[in-house]
PQR file of N, CA, C, O and H, with PARSE charges and radii, in Angstrom:
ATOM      1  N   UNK A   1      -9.864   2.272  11.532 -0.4000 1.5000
ATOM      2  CA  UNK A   1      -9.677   2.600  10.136 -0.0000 2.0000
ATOM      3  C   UNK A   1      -8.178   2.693   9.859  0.5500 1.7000
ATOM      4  O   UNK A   1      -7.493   3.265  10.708 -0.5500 1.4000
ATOM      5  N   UNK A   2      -7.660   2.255   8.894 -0.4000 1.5000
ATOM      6  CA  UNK A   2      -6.414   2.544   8.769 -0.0000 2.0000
ATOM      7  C   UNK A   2      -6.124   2.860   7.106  0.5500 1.7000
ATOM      8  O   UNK A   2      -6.560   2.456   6.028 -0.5500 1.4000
ATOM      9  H   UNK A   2      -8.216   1.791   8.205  0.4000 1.0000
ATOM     10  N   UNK A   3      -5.020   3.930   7.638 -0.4000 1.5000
ATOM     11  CA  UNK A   3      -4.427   4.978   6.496 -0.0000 2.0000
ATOM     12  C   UNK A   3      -3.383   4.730   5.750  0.5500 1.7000
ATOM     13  O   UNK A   3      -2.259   4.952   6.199 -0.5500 1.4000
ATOM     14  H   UNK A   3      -4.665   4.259   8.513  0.4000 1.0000
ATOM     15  N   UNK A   4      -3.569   4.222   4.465 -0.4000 1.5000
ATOM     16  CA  UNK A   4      -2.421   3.517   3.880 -0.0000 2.0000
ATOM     17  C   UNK A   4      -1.708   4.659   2.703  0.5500 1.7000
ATOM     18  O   UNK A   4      -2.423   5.188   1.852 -0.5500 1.4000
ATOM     19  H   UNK A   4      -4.482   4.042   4.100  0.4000 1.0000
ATOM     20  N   UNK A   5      -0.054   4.971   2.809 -0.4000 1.5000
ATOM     21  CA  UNK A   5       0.838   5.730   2.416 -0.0000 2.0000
ATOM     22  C   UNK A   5       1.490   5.332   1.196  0.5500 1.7000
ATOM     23  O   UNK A   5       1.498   4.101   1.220 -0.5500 1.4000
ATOM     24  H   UNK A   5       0.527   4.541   3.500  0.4000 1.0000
ATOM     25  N   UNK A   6       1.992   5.705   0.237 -0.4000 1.5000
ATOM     26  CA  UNK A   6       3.012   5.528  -1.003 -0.0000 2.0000
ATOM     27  C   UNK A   6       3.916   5.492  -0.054  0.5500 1.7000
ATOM     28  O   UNK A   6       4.066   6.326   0.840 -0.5500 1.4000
ATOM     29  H   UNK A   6       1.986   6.705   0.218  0.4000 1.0000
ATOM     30  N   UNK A   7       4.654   4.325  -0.278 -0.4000 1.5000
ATOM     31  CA  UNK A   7       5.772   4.033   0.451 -0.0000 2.0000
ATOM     32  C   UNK A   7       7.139   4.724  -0.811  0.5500 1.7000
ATOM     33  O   UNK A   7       8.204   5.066  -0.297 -0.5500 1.4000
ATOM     34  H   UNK A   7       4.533   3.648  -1.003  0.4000 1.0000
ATOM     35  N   UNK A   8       7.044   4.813  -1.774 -0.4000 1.5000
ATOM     36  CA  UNK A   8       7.944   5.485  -2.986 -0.0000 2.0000
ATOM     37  C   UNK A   8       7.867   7.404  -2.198  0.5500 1.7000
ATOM     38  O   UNK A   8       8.897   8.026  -1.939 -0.5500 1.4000
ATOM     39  H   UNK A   8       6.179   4.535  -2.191  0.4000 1.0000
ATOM     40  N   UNK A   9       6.581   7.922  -1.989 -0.4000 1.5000
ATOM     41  CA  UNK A   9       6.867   9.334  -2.017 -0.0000 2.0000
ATOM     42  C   UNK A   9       5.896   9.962  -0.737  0.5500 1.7000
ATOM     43  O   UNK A   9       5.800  11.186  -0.636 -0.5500 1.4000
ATOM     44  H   UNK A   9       5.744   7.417  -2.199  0.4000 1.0000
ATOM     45  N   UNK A  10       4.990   8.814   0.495 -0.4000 1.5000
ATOM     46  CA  UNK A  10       4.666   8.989   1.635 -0.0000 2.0000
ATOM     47  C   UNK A  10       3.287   9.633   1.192  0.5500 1.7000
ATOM     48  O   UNK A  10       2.575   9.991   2.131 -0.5500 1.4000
ATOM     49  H   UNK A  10       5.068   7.820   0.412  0.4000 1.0000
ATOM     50  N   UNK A  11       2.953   9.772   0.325 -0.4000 1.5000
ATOM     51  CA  UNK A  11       1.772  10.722   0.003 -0.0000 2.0000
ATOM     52  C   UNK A  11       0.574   9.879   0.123  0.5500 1.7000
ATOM     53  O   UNK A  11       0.412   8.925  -0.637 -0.5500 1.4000
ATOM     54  H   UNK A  11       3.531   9.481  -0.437  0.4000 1.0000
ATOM     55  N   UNK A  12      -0.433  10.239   1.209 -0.4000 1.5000
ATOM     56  CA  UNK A  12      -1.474   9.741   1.667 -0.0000 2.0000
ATOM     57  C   UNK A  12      -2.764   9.427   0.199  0.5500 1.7000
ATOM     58  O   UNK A  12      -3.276  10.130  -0.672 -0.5500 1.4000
ATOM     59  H   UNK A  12      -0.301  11.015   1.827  0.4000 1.0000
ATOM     60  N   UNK A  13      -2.836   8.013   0.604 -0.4000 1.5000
ATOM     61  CA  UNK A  13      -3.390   7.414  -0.638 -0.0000 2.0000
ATOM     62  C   UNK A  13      -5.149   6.839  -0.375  0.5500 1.7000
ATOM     63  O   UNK A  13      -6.127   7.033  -1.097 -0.5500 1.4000
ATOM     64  H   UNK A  13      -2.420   7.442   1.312  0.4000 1.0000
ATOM     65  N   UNK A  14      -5.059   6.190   0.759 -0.4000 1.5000
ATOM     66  CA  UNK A  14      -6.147   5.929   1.204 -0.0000 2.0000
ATOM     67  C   UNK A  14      -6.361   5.605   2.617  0.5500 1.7000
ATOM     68  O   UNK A  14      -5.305   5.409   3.219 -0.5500 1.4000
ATOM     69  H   UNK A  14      -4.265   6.032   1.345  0.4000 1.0000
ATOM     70  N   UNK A  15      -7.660   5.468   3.470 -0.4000 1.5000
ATOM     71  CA  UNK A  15      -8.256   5.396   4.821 -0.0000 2.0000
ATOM     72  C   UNK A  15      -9.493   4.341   4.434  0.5500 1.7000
ATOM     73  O   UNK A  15     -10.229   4.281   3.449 -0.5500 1.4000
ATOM     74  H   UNK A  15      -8.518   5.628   2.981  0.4000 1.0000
ATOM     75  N   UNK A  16      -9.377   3.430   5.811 -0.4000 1.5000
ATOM     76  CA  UNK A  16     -10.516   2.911   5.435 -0.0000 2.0000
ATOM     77  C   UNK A  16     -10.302   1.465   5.739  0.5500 1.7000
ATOM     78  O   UNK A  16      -9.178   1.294   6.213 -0.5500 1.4000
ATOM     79  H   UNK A  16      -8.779   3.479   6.611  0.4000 1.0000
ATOM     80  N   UNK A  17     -11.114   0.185   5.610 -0.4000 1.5000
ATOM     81  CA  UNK A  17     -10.913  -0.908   5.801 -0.0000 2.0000
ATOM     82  C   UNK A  17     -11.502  -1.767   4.566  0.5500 1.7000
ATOM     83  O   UNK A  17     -12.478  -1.470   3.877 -0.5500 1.4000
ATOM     84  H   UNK A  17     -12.026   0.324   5.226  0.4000 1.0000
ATOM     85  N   UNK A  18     -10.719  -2.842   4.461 -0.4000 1.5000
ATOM     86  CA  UNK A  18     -10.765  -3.506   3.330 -0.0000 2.0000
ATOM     87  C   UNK A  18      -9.842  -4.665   3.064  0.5500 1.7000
ATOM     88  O   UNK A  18      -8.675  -4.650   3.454 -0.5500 1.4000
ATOM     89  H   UNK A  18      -9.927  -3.083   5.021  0.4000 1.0000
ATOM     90  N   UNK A  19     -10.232  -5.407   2.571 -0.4000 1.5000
ATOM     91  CA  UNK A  19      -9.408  -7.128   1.996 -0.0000 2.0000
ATOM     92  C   UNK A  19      -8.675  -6.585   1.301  0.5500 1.7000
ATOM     93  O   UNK A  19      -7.518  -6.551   1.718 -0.5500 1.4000
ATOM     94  H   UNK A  19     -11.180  -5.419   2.253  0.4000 1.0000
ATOM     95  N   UNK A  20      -8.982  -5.844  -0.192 -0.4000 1.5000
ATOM     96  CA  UNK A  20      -7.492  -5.798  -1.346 -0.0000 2.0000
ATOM     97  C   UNK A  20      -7.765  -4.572  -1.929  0.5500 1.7000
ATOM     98  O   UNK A  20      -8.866  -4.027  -2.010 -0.5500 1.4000
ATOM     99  H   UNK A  20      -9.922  -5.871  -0.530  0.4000 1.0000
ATOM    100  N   UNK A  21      -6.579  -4.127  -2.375 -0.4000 1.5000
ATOM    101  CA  UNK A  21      -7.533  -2.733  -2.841 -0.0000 2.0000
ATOM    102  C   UNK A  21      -5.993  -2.291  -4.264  0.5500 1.7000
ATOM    103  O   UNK A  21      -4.858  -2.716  -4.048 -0.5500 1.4000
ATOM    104  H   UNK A  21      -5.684  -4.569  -2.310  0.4000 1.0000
ATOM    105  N   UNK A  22      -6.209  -1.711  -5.148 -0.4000 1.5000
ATOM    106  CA  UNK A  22      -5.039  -1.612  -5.738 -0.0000 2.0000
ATOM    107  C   UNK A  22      -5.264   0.031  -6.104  0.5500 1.7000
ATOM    108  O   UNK A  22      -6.279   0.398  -6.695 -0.5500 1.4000
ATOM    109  H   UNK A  22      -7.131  -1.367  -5.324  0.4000 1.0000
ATOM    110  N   UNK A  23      -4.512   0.700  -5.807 -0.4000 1.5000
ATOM    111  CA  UNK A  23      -4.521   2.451  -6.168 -0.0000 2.0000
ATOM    112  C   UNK A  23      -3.079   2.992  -6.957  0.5500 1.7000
ATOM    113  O   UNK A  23      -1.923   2.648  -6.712 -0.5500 1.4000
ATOM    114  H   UNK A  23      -3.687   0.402  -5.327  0.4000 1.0000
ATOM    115  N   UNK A  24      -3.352   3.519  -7.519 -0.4000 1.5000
ATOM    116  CA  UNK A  24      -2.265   4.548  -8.360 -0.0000 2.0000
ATOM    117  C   UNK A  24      -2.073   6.175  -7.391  0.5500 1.7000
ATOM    118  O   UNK A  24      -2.855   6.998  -6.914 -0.5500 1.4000
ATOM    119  H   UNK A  24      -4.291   3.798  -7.718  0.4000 1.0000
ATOM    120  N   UNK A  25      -0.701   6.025  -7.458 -0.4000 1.5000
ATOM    121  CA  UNK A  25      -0.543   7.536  -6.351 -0.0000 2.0000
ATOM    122  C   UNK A  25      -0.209   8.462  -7.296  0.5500 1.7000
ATOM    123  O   UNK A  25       0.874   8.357  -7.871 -0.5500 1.4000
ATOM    124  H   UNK A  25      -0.066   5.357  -7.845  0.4000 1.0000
ATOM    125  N   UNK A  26      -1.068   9.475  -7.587 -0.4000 1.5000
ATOM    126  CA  UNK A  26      -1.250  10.573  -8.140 -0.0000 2.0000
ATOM    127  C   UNK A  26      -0.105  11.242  -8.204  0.5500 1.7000
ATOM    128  O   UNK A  26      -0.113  11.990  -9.182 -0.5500 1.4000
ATOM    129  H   UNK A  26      -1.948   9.560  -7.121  0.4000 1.0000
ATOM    130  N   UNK A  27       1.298  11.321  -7.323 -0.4000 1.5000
ATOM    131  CA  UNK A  27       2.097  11.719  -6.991 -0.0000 2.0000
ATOM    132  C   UNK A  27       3.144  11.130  -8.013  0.5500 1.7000
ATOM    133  O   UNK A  27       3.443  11.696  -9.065 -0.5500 1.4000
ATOM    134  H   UNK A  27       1.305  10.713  -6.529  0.4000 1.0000
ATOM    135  N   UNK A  28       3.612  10.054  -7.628 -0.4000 1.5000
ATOM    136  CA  UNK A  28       4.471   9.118  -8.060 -0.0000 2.0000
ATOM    137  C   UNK A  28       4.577   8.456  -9.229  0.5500 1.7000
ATOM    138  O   UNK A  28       5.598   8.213  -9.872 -0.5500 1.4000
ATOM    139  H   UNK A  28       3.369   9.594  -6.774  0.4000 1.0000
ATOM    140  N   UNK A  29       2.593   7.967  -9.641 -0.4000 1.5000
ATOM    141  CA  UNK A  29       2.273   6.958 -10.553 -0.0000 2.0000
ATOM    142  C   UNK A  29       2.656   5.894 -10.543  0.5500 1.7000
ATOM    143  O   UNK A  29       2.660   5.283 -11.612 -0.5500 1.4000
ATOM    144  H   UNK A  29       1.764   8.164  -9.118  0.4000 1.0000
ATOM    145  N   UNK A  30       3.024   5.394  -9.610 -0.4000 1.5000
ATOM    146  CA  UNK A  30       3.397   4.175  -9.340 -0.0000 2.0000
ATOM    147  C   UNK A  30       2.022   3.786  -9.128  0.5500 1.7000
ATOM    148  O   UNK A  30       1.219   4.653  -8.784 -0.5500 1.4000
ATOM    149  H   UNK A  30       3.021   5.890  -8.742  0.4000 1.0000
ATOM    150  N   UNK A  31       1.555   2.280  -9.333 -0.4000 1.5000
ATOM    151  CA  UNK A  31       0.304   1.217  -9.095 -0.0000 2.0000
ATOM    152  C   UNK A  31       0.927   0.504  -7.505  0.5500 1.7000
ATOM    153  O   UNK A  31       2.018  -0.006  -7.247 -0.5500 1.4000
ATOM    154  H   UNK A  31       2.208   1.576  -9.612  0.4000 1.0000
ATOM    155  N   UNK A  32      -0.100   0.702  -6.781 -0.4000 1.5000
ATOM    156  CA  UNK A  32       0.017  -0.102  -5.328 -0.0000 2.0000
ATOM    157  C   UNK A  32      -0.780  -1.338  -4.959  0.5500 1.7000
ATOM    158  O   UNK A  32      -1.939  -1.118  -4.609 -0.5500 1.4000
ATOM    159  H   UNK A  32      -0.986   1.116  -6.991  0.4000 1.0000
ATOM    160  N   UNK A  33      -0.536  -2.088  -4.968 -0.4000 1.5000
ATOM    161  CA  UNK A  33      -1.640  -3.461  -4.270 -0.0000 2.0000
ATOM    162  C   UNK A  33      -1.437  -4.104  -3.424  0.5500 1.7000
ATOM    163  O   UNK A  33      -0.536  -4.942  -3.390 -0.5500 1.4000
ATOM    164  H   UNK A  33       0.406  -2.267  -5.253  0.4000 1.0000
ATOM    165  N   UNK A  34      -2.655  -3.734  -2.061 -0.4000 1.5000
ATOM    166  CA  UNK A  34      -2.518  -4.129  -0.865 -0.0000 2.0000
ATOM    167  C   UNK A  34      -3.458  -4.958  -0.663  0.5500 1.7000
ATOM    168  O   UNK A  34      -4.617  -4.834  -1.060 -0.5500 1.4000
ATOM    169  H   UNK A  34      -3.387  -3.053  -2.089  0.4000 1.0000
ATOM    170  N   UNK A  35      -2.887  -6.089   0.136 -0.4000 1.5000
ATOM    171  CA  UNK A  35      -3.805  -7.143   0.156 -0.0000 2.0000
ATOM    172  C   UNK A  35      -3.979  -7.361   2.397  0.5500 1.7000
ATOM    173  O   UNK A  35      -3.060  -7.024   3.144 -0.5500 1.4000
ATOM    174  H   UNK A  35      -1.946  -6.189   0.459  0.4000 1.0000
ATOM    175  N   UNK A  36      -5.343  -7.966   2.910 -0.4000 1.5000
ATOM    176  CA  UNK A  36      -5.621  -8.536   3.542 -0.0000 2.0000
ATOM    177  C   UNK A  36      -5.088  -7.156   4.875  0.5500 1.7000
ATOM    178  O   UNK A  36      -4.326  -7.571   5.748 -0.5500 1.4000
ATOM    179  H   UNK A  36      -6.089  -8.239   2.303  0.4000 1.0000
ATOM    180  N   UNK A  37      -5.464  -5.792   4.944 -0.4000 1.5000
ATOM    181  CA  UNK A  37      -5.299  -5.492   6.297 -0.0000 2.0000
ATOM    182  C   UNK A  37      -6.009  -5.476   7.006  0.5500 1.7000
ATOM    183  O   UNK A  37      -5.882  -4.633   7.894 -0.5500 1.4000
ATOM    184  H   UNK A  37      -6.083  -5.455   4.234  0.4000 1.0000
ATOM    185  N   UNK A  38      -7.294  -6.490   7.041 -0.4000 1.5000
ATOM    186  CA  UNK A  38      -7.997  -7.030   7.914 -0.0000 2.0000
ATOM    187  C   UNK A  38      -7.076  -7.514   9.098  0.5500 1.7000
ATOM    188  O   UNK A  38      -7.018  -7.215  10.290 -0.5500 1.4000
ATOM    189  H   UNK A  38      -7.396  -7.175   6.319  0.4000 1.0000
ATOM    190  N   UNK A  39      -6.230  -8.571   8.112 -0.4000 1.5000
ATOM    191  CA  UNK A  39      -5.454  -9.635   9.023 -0.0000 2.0000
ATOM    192  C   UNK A  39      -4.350  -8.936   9.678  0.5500 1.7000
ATOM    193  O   UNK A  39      -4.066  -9.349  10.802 -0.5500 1.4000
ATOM    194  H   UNK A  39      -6.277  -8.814   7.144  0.4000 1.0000
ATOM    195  N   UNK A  40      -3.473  -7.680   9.074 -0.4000 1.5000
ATOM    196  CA  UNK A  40      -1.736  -7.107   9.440 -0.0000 2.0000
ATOM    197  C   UNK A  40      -2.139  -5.854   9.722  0.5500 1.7000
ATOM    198  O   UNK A  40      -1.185  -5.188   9.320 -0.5500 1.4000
ATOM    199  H   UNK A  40      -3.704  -7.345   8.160  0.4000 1.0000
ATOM    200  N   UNK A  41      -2.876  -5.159  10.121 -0.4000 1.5000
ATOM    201  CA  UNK A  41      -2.769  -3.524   9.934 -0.0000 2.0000
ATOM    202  C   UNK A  41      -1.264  -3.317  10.616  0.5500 1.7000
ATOM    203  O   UNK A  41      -0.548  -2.598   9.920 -0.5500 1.4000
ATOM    204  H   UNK A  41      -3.650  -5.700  10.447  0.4000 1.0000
ATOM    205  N   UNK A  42      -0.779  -3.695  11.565 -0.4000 1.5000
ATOM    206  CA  UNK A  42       0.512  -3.195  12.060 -0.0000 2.0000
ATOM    207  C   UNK A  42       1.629  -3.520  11.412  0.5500 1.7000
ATOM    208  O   UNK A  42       2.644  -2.824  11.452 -0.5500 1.4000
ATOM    209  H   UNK A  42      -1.361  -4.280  12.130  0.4000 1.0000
ATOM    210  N   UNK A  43       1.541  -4.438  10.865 -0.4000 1.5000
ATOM    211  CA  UNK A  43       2.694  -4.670   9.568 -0.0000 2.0000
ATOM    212  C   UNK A  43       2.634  -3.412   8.303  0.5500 1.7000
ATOM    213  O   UNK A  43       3.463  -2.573   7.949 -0.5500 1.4000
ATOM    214  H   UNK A  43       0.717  -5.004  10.832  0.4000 1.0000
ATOM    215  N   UNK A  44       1.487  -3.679   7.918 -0.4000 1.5000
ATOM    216  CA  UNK A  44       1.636  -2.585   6.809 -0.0000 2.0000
ATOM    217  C   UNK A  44       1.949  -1.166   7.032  0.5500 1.7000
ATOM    218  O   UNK A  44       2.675  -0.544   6.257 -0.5500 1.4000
ATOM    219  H   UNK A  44       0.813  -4.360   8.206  0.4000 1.0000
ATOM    220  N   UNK A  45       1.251  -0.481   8.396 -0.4000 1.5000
ATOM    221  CA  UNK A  45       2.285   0.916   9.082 -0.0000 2.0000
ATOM    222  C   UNK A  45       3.880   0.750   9.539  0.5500 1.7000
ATOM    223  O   UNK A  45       4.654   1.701   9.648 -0.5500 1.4000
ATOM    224  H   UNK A  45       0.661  -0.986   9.026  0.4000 1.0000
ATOM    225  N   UNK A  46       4.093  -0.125   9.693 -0.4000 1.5000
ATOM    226  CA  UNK A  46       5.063  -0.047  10.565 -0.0000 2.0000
ATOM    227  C   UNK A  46       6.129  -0.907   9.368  0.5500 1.7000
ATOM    228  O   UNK A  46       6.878  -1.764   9.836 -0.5500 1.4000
ATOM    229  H   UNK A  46       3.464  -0.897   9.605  0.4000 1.0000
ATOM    230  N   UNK A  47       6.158  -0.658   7.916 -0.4000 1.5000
ATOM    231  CA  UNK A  47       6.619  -1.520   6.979 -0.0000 2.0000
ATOM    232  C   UNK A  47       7.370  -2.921   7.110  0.5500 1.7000
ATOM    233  O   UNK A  47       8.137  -3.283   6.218 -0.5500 1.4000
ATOM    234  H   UNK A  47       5.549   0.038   7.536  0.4000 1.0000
ATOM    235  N   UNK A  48       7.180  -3.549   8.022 -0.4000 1.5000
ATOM    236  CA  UNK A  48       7.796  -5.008   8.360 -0.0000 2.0000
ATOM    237  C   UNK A  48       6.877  -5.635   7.476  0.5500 1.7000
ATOM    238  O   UNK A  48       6.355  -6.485   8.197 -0.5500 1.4000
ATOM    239  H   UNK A  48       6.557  -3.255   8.747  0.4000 1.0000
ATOM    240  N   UNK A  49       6.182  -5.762   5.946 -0.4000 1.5000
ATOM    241  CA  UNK A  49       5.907  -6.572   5.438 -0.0000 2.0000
ATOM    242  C   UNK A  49       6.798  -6.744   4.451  0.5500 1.7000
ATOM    243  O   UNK A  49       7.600  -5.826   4.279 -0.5500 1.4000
ATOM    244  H   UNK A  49       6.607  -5.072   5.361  0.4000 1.0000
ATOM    245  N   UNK A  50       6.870  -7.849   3.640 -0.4000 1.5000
ATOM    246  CA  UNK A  50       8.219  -7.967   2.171 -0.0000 2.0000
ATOM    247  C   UNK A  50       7.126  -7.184   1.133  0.5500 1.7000
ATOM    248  O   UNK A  50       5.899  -7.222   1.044 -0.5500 1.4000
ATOM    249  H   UNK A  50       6.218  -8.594   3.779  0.4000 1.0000
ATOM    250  N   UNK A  51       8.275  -6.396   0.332 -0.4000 1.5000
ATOM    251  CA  UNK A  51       7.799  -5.617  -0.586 -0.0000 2.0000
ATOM    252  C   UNK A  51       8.308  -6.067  -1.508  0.5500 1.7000
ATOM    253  O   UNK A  51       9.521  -5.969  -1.696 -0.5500 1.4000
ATOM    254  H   UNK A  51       9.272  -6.365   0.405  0.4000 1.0000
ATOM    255  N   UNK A  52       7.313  -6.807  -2.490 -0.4000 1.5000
ATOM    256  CA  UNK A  52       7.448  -7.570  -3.975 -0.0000 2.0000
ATOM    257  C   UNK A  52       7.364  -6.077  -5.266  0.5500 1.7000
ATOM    258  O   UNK A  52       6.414  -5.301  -5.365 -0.5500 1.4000
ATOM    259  H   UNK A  52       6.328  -6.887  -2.337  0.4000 1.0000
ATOM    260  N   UNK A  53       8.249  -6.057  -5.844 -0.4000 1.5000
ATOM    261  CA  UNK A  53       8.270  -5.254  -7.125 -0.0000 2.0000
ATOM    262  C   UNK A  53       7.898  -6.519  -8.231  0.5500 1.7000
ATOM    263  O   UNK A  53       8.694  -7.458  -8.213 -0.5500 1.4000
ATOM    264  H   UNK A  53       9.021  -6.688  -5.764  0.4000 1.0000
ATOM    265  N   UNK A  54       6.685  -6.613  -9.242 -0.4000 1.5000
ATOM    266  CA  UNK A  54       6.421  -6.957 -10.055 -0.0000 2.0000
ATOM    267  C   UNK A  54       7.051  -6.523 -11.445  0.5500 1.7000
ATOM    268  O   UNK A  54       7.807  -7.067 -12.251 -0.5500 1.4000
ATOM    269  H   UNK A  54       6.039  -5.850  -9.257  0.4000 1.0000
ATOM    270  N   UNK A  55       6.380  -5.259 -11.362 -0.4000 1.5000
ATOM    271  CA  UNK A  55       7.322  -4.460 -12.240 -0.0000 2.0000
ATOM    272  C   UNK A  55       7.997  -3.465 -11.896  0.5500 1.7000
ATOM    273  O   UNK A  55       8.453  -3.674 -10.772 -0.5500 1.4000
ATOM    274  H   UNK A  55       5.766  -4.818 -10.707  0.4000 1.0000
ATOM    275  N   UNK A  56       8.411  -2.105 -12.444 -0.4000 1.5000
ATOM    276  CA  UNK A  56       9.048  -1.136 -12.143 -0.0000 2.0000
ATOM    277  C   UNK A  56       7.748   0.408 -11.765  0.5500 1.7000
ATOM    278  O   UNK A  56       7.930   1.626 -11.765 -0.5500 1.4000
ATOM    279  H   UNK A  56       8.040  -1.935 -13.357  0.4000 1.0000
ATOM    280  N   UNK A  57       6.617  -0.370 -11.513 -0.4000 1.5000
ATOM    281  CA  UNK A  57       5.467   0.554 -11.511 -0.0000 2.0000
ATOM    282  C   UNK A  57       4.004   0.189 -11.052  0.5500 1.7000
ATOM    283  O   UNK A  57       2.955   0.833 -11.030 -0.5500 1.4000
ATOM    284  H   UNK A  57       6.469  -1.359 -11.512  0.4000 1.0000
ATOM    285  N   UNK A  58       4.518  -1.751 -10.513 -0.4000 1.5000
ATOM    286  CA  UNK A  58       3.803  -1.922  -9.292 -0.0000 2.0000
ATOM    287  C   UNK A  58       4.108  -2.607  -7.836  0.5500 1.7000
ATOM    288  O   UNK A  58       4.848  -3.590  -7.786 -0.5500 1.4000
ATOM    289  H   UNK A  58       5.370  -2.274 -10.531  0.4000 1.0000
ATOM    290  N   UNK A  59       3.551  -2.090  -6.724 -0.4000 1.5000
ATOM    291  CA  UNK A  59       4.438  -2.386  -5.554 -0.0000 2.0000
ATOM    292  C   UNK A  59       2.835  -3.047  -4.565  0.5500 1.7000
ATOM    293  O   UNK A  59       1.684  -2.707  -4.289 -0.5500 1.4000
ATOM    294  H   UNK A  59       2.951  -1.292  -6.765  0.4000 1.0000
ATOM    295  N   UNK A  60       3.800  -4.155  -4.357 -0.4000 1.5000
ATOM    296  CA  UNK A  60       2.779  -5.038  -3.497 -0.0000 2.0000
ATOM    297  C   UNK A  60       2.943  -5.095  -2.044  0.5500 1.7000
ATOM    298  O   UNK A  60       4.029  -5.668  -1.965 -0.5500 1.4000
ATOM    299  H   UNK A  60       4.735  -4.431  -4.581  0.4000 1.0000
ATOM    300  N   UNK A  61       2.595  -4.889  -0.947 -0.4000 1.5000
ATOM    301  CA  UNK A  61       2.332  -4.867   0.687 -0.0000 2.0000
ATOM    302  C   UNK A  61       1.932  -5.996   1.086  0.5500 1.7000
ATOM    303  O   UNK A  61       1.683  -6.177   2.278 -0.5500 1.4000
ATOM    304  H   UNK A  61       1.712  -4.424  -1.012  0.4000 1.0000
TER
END
C-alpha cells in the first residue's frame, strides 16, 4: 500500500493503491494529481518524479 504526502505542506493525504487519483489537501488547498503508482511507487516517495505546476493550485506527480 502506499502513502501519498502534500509535497507543499507533508500532510498525509492518502494510502492505498491505485492508477490516478486527484485530492485536495485540506491543509494547503492545493489540488494534487497522481497518476500510475502502480508503475513508480519509489519515485513518487522518494520525489525523483518532475513536478508539473499547471496552475498555481494544481500539482502533478
Amino acid at each position: 500500500m502506499h502513502s501519498i504526502r502534500c509535497k507543499n505542506c507533508n500532510k498525509l493525504l492518502f494510502k492505498g493503491d491505485f492508477l490516478q487519483v486527484e485530492i485536495k489537501c485540506p491543509r494547503c488547498k492545493r489540488y494534487i494529481l497522481i497518476s500510475n503508482a502502480f508503475e513508480h511507487p519509489t519515485e513518487i516517495h522518494c520525489g525523483k518524479t518532475k513536478k508539473i505546476t499547471h496552475s498555481d493550485k494544481t500539482l502533478h506527480y
